[in-house]
C-alpha positions in Angstrom: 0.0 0.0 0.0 1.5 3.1 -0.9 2.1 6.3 0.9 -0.8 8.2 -0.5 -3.6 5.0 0.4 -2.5 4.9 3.5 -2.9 8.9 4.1 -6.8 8.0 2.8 -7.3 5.4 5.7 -9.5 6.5 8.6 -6.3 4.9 11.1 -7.0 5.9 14.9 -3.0 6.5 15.4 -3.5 9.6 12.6 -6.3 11.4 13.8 -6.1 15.3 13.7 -3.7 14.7 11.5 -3.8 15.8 7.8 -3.6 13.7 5.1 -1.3 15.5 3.0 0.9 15.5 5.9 1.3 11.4 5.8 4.0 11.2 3.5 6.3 13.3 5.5 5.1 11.4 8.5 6.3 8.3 7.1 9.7 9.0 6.0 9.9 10.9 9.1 9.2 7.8 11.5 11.3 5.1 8.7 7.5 3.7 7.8 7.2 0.6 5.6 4.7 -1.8 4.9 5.2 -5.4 4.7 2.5 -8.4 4.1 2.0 -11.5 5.4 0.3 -15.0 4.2 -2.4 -16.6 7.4 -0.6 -18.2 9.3 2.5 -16.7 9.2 4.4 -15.4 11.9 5.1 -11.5 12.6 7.1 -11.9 15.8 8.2 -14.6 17.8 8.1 -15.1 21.8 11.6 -13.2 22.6 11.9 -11.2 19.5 13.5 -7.9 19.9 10.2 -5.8 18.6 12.0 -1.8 18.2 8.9 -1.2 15.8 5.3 -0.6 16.3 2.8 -2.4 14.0 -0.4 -0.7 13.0 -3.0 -3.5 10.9 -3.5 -2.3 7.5 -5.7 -4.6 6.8 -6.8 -8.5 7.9 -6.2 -9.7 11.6 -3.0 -10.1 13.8 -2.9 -12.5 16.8 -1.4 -12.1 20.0 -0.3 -16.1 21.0 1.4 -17.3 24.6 2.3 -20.5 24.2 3.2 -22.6 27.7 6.2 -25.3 28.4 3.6 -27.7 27.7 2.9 -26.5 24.3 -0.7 -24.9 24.8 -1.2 -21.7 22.9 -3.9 -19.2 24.1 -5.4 -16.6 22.1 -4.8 -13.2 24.5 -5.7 -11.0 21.7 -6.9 -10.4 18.4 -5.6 -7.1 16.5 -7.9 -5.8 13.7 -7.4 -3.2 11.0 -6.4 0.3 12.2 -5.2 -1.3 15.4 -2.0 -1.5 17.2 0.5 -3.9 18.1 4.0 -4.7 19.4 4.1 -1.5 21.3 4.2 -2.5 25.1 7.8 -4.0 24.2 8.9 -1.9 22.0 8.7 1.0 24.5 10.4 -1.0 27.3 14.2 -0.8 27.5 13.9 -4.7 27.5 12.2 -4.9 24.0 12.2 -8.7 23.8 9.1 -9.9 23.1 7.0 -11.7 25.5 4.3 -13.3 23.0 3.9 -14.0 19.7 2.2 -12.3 16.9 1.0 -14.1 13.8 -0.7 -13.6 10.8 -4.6 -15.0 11.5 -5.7 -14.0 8.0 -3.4 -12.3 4.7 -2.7 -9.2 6.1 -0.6 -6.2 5.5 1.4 -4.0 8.3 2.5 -0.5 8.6 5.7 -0.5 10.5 7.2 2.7 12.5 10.1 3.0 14.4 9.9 3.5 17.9 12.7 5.6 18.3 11.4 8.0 16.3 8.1 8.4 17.4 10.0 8.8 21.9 12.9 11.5 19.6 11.3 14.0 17.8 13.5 14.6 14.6 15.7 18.4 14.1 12.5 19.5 11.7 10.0 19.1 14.9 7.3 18.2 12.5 4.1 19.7 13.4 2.2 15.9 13.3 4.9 14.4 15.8 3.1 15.8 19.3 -0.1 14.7 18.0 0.8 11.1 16.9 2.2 10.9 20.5 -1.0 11.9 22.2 -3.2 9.6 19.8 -0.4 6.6 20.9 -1.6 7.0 24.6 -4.6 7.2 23.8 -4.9 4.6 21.6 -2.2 2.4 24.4 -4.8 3.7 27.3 -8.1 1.8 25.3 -6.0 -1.2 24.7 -5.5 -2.0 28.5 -8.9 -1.5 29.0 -9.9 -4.1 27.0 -7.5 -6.6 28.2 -9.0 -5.5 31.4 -12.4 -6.4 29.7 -10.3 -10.0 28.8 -9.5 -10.8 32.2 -13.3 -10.5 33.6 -14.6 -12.4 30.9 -12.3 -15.2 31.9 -12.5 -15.1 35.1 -16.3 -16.0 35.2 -16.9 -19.0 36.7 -19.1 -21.1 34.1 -18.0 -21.5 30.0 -21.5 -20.3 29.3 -21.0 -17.2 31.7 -17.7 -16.1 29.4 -19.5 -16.6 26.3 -22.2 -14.3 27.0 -19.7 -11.9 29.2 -17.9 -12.0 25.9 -21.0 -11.5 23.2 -21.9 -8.8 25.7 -18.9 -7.0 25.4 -19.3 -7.3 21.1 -22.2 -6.2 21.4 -21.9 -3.1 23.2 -19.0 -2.4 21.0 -21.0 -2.8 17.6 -24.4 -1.1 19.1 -26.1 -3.5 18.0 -27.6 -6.9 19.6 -26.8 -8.4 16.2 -22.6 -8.5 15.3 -20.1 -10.1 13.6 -16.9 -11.9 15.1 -13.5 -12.4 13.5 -12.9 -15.3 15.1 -13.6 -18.8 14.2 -15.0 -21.3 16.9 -11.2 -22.6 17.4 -10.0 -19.3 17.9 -13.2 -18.2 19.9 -11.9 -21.5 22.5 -8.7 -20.2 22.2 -9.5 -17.1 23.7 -12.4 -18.3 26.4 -9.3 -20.7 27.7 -11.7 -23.2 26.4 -11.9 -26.5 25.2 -13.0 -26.2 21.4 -16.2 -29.0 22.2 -17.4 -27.7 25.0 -17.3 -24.6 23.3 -19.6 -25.9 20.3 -22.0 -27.7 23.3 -22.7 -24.5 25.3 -23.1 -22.8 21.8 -25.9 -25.0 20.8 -27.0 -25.0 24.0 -27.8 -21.0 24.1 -29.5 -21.5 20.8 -31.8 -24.3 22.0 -32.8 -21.9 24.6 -33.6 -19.2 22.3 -31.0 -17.1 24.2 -28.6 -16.5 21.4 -29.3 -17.3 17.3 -26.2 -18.2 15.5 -25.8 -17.8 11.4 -21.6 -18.6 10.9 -19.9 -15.8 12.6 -23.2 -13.5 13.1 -24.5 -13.9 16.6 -27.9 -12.0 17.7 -28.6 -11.8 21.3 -32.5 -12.6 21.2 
């Protein structure tokens, strides 16, 4: 994607900030683009991450993976959202999880140095990327805040509504689509994938929830 597309793009880390102004912001904070094939990892538990992702497009995971080689889903990044930045702004930049690639998807990387050191030209955009980093860093930790009730409901069925609830109240609507498939969904409940598809059918039965693929309704 070139300079001028990604100018166009309604990204939350650019807001107030003009989009004639992106390509001087780019080669101001070393941006580039790379894409990725599904599956495909971005960065690996104990990478050195000294660049911050922002999802062009598609879906980034964020994996932890245990000595016993059980992966959990702690977070999926969607387009316009951040990633990688918690390490990269820590002295100790190594990576703690991994990020892949949960669909084809392309990436906007920018140095992290050069957002903390504004450059000699003290580019009028550079304070207000900063603040809209913060921001954007301040709404991610309240939704791994929002992670950590769901999961810590006592009953699968009470972390699958806790966690339609929260969808729904994010899309305004009582009818939404996930991005994640029913594996994934386990994944992220720290659930096994057939209980999962039990207490799914379950809900339905019960005419709590209808279910059409990834659309749920919340009857």
């Amino acid at each position: 994607m070139d300079k001028k597309a990604i100018g166009q793009m309604q990204l939350p880390l650019f807001d107030d900030i003009q989009p004639q102004q992106t390509s001087a912001l780019l080669a101001c904070l070393q941006g580039c683009t790379r894409t990725y094939d599904k599956g495909e990892y971005i960065f690996l538990d104990e990478d050195p991450i000294d660049r911050v992702g922002v999802v062009l497009s598609g879906t980034v995971h964020m994996l932890k993976e245990d000595v016993w080689g059980n992966e959990t889903l702690l977070a999926f990044i969607e387009c316009g959202e951040l990633f990688g930045e918690s390490f990269a702004l820590r002295k100790d930049n190594s990576s703690k999880v991994s990020f892949m690639a949960a669909s084809r998807c392309e990436v906007l990387f920018l140095s992290t140095q050069k957002i903390l050191h504004p450059c000699a030209e003290s580019c009028v955009f550079h304070q207000r990327l900063i603040e809209n980093m913060f921001d954007i860093i301040g709404g991610k930790n309240r939704q791994l805040m929002e992670k950590i009730e769901i999961i810590s409901k006592g009953s699968l069925r009470d972390k699958i509504m806790a966690f339609l609830s929260m969808e729904a109240q994010q899309a305004g609507s009582p009818t939404f689509k996930i991005s994640l498939s029913r594996t994934e969904l386990a994944k992220y409940l720290c659930a096994n994938r057939s209980a999962l598809y039990r207490e799914l059918n379950a809900l339905e039965d019960e005419g709590v929830i209808a279910v059409k693929g990834n659309t749920f309704t919340i009857l």
